[in-house]
N, C-alpha and C positions, 0 to 999 in steps of 0.2 A: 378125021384126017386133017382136017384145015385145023382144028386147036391143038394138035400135034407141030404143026409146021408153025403155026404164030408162037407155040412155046420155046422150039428149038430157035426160033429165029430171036424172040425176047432174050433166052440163054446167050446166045451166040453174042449177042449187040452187047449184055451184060461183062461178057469174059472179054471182050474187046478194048468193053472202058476202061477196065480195070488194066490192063496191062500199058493201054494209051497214059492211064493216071501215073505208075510207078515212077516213070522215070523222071517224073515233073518232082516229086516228094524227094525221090533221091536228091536232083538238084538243089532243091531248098535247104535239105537238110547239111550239103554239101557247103552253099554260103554261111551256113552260121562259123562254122571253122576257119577263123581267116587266116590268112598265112602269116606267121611270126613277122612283125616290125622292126627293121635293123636300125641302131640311133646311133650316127657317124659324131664322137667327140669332137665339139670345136675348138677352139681358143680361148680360154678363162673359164671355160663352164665347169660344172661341179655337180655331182650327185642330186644335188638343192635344185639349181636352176632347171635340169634336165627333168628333173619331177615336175616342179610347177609349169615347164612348159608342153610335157606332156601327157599331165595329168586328165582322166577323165572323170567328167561333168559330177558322177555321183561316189569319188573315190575322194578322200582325204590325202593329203600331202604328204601326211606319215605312211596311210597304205601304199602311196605310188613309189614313194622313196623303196619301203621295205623289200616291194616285190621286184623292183628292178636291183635290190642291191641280192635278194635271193636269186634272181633267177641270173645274176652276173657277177658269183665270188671272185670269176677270177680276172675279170679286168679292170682292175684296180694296183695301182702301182707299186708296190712291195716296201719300196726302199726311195721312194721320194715324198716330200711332204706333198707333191703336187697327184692327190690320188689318180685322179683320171687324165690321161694323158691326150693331146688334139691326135684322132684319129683313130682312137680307141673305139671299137663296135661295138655296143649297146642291145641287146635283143630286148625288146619292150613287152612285155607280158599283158594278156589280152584283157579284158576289162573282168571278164567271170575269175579271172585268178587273183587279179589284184583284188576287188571284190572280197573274195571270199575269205583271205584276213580278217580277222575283227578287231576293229577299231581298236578299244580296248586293251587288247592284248598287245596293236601294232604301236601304239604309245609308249608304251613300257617299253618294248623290245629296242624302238627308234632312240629312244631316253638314251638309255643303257648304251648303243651304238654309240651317239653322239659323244659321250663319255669316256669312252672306251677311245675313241677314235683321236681324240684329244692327248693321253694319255698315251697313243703307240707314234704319234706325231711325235711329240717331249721324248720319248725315248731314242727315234730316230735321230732325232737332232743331236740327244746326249750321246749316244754310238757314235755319231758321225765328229765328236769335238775328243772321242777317248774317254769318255766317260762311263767306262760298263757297270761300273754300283749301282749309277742313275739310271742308266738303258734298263738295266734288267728290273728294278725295279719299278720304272713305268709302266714296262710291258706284263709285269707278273699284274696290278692290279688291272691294268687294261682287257687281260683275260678272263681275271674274275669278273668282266662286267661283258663279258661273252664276245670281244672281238673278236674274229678267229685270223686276223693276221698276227697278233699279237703272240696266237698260240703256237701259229705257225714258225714265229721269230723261236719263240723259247723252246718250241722243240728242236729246234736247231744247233739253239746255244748249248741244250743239255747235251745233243748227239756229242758235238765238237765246236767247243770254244776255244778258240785259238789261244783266247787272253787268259785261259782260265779262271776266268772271275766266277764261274761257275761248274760245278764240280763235274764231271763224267754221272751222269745218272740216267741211265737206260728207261727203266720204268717212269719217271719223270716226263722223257721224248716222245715216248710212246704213248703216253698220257695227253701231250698238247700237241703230236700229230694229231691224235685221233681226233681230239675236239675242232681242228680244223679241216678235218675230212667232211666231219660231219655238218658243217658249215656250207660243202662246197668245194674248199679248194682243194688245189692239185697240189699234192706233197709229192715233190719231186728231190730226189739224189740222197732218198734217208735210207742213213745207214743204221740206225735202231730199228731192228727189224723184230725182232723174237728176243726175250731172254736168252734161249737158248742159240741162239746164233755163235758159233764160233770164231766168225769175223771180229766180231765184238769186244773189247778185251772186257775186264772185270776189274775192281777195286773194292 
């Protein structure tokens, strides 16, 4: 009878611990997840500087750029050279995602951006002076080098360009929406929706 009562009482002490331990592990596991980082744009900063200043310790300058410019297609300024505007929000991506980038791959991609970015700048400028030969043609290779505001511009000009410097082409629109969805951004007020849309005229 006594090693019946010291066993249940051992059980008993056993089933105790364990439930005392759970919610210690819960907790833990709970701080590894920290709550997303909001980065409030100042006055003259840039994509560049907000990397390097909140880059972490084992991340590269291209990983930090990349994942902030992935995890935030869309606040970035559309239609001014000045991309990021003072008071722009920023959500900072945690160190396992920027992380998990590779190098490598984030060089090339950052290249290409840097490029690209360059390129939908000069066309900006050339739109804004009446120049749509030169816009459109900055913006068409700025896509090829994978900007997706660039693609975003020329899916626009295909839907309706006012200037007509560039022809009505449906499948064209829908072709450089898509590559800027898939980027991220928000395509917003497009009227290239389906081929078969009847909204749509034809040519």
């Amino acid at each position: 009878m006594t090693l019946n009562r010291h066993h249940i009482a051992l059980t008993a002490a056993v089933l105790f611990a364990s439930v005392l331990a759970a919610p210690r592990v819960h907790a833990q596991d709970a701080k590894k997840a920290p709550a997303p980082v909001v980065y409030t744009v100042g006055k003259g900063e840039t994509i560049i500087t907000i990397a390097q200043k909140v880059r972490y310790p084992k991340a590269t300058e291209n990983q930090m750029l990349y994942a902030i410019v992935r995890r935030n297609p869309n606040a970035f300024s559309v239609r001014t050279k000045d991309r990021l505007l003072p008071g722009a929000k920023l959500t900072i991506p945690d160190e396992a995602t920027v992380l998990s980038y590779k190098r490598e791959v984030v060089d090339r991609e950052v290249a290409s951006l840097r490029k690209g970015e360059a390129l939908y700048v000069d066309g900006l400028a050339a739109e804004k002076k009446g120049d749509m030969p030169i816009a459109i043609k900055a913006y068409i290779e700025s896509a090829r080098l994978g900007h997706p505001l660039a693609d975003l511009r020329l899916g626009e000009l295909y839907d309706r360009d006012n200037t007509r410097t560039l022809p009505r082409d449906l499948q064209e629109s829908i072709l450089h929406y898509q590559k800027a969805r898939e980027f991220g951004i928000d395509v917003k007020d497009q009227r290239a929706l389906t081929p078969g849309d009847p909204s749509v005229p034809t040519h």
